[in-house]
C-alpha positions as CSV (number, residue, x, y, z in Angstrom):
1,X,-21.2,-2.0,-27.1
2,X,-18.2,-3.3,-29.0
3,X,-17.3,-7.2,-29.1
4,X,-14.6,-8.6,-30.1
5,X,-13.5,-12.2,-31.1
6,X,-9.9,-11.9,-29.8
7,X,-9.5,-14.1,-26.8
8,X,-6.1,-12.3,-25.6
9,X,-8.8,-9.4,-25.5
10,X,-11.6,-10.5,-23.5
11,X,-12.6,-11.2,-20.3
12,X,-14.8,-13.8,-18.1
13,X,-18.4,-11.9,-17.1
14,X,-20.2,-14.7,-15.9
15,X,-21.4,-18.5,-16.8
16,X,-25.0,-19.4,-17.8
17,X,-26.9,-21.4,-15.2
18,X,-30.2,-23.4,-15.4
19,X,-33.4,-22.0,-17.6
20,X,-35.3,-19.5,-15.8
21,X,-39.3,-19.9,-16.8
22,X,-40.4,-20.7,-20.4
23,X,-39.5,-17.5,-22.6
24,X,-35.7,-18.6,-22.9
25,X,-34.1,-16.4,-19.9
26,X,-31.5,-18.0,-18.1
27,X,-29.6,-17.7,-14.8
28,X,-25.8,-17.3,-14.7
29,X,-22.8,-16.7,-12.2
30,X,-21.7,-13.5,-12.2
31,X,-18.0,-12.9,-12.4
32,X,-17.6,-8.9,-13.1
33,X,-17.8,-6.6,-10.5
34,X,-20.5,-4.5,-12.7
35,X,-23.2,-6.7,-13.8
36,X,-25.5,-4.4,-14.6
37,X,-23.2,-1.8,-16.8
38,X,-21.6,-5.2,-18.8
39,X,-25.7,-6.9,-19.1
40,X,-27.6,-3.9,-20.3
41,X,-30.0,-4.5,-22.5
42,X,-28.8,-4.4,-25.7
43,X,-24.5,-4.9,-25.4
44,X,-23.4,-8.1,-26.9
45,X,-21.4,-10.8,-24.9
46,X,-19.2,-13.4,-26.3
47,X,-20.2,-17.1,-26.1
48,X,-17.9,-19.8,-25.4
49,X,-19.9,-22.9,-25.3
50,X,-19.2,-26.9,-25.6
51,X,-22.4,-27.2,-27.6
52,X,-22.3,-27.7,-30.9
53,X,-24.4,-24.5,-32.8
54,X,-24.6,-22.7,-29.8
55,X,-23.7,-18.6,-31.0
56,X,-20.7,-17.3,-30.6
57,X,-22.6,-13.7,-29.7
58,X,-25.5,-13.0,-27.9
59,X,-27.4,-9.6,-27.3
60,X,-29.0,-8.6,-24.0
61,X,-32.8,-8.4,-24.3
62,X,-33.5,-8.7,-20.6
63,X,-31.7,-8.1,-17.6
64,X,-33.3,-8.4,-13.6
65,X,-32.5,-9.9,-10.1
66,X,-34.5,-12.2,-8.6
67,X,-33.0,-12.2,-4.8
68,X,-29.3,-12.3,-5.5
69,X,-29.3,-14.2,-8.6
70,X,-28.9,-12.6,-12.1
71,X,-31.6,-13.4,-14.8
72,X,-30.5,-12.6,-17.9
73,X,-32.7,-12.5,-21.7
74,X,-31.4,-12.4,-25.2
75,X,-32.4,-11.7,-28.6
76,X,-31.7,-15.1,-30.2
77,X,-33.3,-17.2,-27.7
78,X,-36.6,-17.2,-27.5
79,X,-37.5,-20.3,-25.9
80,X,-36.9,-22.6,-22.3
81,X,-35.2,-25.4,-25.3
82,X,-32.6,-22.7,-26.3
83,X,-31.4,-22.1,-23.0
84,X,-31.2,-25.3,-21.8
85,X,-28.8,-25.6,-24.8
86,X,-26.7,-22.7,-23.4
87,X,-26.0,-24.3,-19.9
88,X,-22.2,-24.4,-18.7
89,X,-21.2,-21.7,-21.7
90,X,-18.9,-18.6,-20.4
91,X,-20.0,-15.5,-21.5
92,X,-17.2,-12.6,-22.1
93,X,-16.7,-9.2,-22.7
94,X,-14.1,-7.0,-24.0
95,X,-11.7,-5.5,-21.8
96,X,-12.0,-2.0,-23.5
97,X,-15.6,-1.9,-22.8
98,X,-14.2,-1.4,-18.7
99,X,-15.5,1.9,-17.6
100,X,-14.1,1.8,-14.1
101,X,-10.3,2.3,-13.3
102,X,-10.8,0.3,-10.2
103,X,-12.7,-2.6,-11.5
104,X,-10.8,-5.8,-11.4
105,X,-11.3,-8.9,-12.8
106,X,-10.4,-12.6,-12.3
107,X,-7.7,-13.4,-14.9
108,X,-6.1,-9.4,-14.2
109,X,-5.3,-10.9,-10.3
110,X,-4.5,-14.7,-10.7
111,X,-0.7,-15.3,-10.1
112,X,0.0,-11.9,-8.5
113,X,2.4,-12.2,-5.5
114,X,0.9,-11.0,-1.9
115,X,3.4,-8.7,-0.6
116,X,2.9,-7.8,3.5
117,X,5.3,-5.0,4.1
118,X,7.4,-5.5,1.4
119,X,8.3,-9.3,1.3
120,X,6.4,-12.2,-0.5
121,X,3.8,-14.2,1.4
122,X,2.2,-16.3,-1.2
123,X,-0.1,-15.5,-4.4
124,X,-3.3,-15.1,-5.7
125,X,-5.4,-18.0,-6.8
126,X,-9.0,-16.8,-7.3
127,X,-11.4,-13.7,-7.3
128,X,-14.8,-14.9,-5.4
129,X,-17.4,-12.1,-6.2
130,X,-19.9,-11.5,-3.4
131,X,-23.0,-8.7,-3.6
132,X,-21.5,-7.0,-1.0
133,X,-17.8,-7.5,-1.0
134,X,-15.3,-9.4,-3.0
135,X,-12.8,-11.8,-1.3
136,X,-9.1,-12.8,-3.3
137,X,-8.2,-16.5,-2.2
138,X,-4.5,-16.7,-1.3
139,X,-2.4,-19.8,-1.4
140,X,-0.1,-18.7,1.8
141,X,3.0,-19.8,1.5
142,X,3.9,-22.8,4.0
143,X,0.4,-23.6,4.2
144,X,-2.2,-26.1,3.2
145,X,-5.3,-23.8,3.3
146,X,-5.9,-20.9,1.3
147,X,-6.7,-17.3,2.8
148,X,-9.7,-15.4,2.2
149,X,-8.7,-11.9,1.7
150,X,-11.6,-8.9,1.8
151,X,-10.5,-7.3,-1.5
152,X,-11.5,-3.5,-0.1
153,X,-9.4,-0.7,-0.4
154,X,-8.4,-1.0,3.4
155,X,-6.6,-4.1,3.0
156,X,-5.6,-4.0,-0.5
157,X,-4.6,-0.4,-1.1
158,X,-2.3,-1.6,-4.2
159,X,-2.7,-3.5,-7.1
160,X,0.4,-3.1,-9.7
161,X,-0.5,-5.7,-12.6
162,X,2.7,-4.6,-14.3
163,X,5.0,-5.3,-11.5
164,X,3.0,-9.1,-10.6
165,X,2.5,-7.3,-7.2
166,X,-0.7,-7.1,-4.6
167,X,0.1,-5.3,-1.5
168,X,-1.9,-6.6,1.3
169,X,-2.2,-4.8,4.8
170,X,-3.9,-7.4,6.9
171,X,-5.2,-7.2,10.2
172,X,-3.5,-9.6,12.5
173,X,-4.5,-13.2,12.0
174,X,-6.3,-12.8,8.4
175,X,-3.4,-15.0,6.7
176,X,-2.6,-17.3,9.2
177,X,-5.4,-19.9,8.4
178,X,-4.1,-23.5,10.7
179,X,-0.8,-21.6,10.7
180,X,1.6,-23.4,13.4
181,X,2.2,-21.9,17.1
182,X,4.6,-19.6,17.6
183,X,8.0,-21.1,18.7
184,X,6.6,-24.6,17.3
185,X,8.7,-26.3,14.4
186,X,6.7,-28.0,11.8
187,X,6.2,-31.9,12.0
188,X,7.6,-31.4,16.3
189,X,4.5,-31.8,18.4
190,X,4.6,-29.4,21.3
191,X,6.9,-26.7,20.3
192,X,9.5,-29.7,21.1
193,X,13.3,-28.9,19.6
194,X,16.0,-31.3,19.3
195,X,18.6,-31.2,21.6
């Protein structure tokens, strides 16, 4: 699989976790939306580590799930020492290697405006990957709380990168997280006007 060293041209896959076992495997947080395409064995990930010596590549030796967390191997560590030492590093991936149109990623979405029939309602702020669904975390405008948006073709039939632009079709309520009464002006208790 082709690497690159290009930051502009990579993206987040996941972050390395605690040591799994003694025979330098390691767990990690995944962040792509196809962890076992991007961790087969043998493609290489960029390393992005605070360590000092830690590689700036790794290859894939191993791959598996233990329940829903990813375990992942690699050539150049061979022992429980060597991953401890990767702990916290980001591991990356270049964005030509994306075989799926439809696959999405965290730094693609963040900053996006959330259009609900054709006006602004806030923006994106995250990408939370689930196993069975992945959620986009809106910062609503006008309120404290962000929303938890399911990020399935139902609710977000559009995504237009170039235009800054996710179209949203909620179901009633999904945005309004603590969202004020109707009729009721912010910072009046009761719905109370002045008169």
């Amino acid at each position: 699989m082709h690497s690159t060293d290009n930051p502009e041209d990579q993206v987040r896959l996941a972050r390395i976790g605690k040591p799994h076992g003694i025979r330098g495997e390691v767990t990690v947080q995944v962040f792509t939306d196809e962890p076992d395409a991007r961790f087969a064995p043998g493609n290489v990930v960029a390393v992005r580590s605070q360590s000092p010596g830690a590689p700036a590549h790794l290859t894939v030796s191993r791959a598996r799930w233990n329940k829903q967390i990813l375990v992942l191997g690699f050539q150049e560590i061979s022992d429980r020492n060597g991953a401890e030492a990767l702990r916290g590093s980001q591991l990356f991936g270049s964005v030509q290697d994306r075989d799926d149109d439809d696959s999405w990623y965290e730094e693609d979405l963040l900053d996006l405006e959330v259009h609900v029939d054709g006006r602004r309602v806030g923006v994106v702020t995250g990408l939370l990957t689930g196993t069975v669904q992945d959620l986009l975390q809106v910062a609503v405008d006008g309120q404290d709380e962000p929303a938890l948006v399911p990020f399935v073709e139902q609710i977000v039939p559009e995504v237009d990168v170039e235009a800054g632009v996710v179209v949203v079709t909620p179901p009633p309520g999904l945005l309004a997280v603590n969202a004020p009464d109707p009729g009721e002006e912010p910072g009046r208790p009761d719905g109370e006007r002045e008169g």
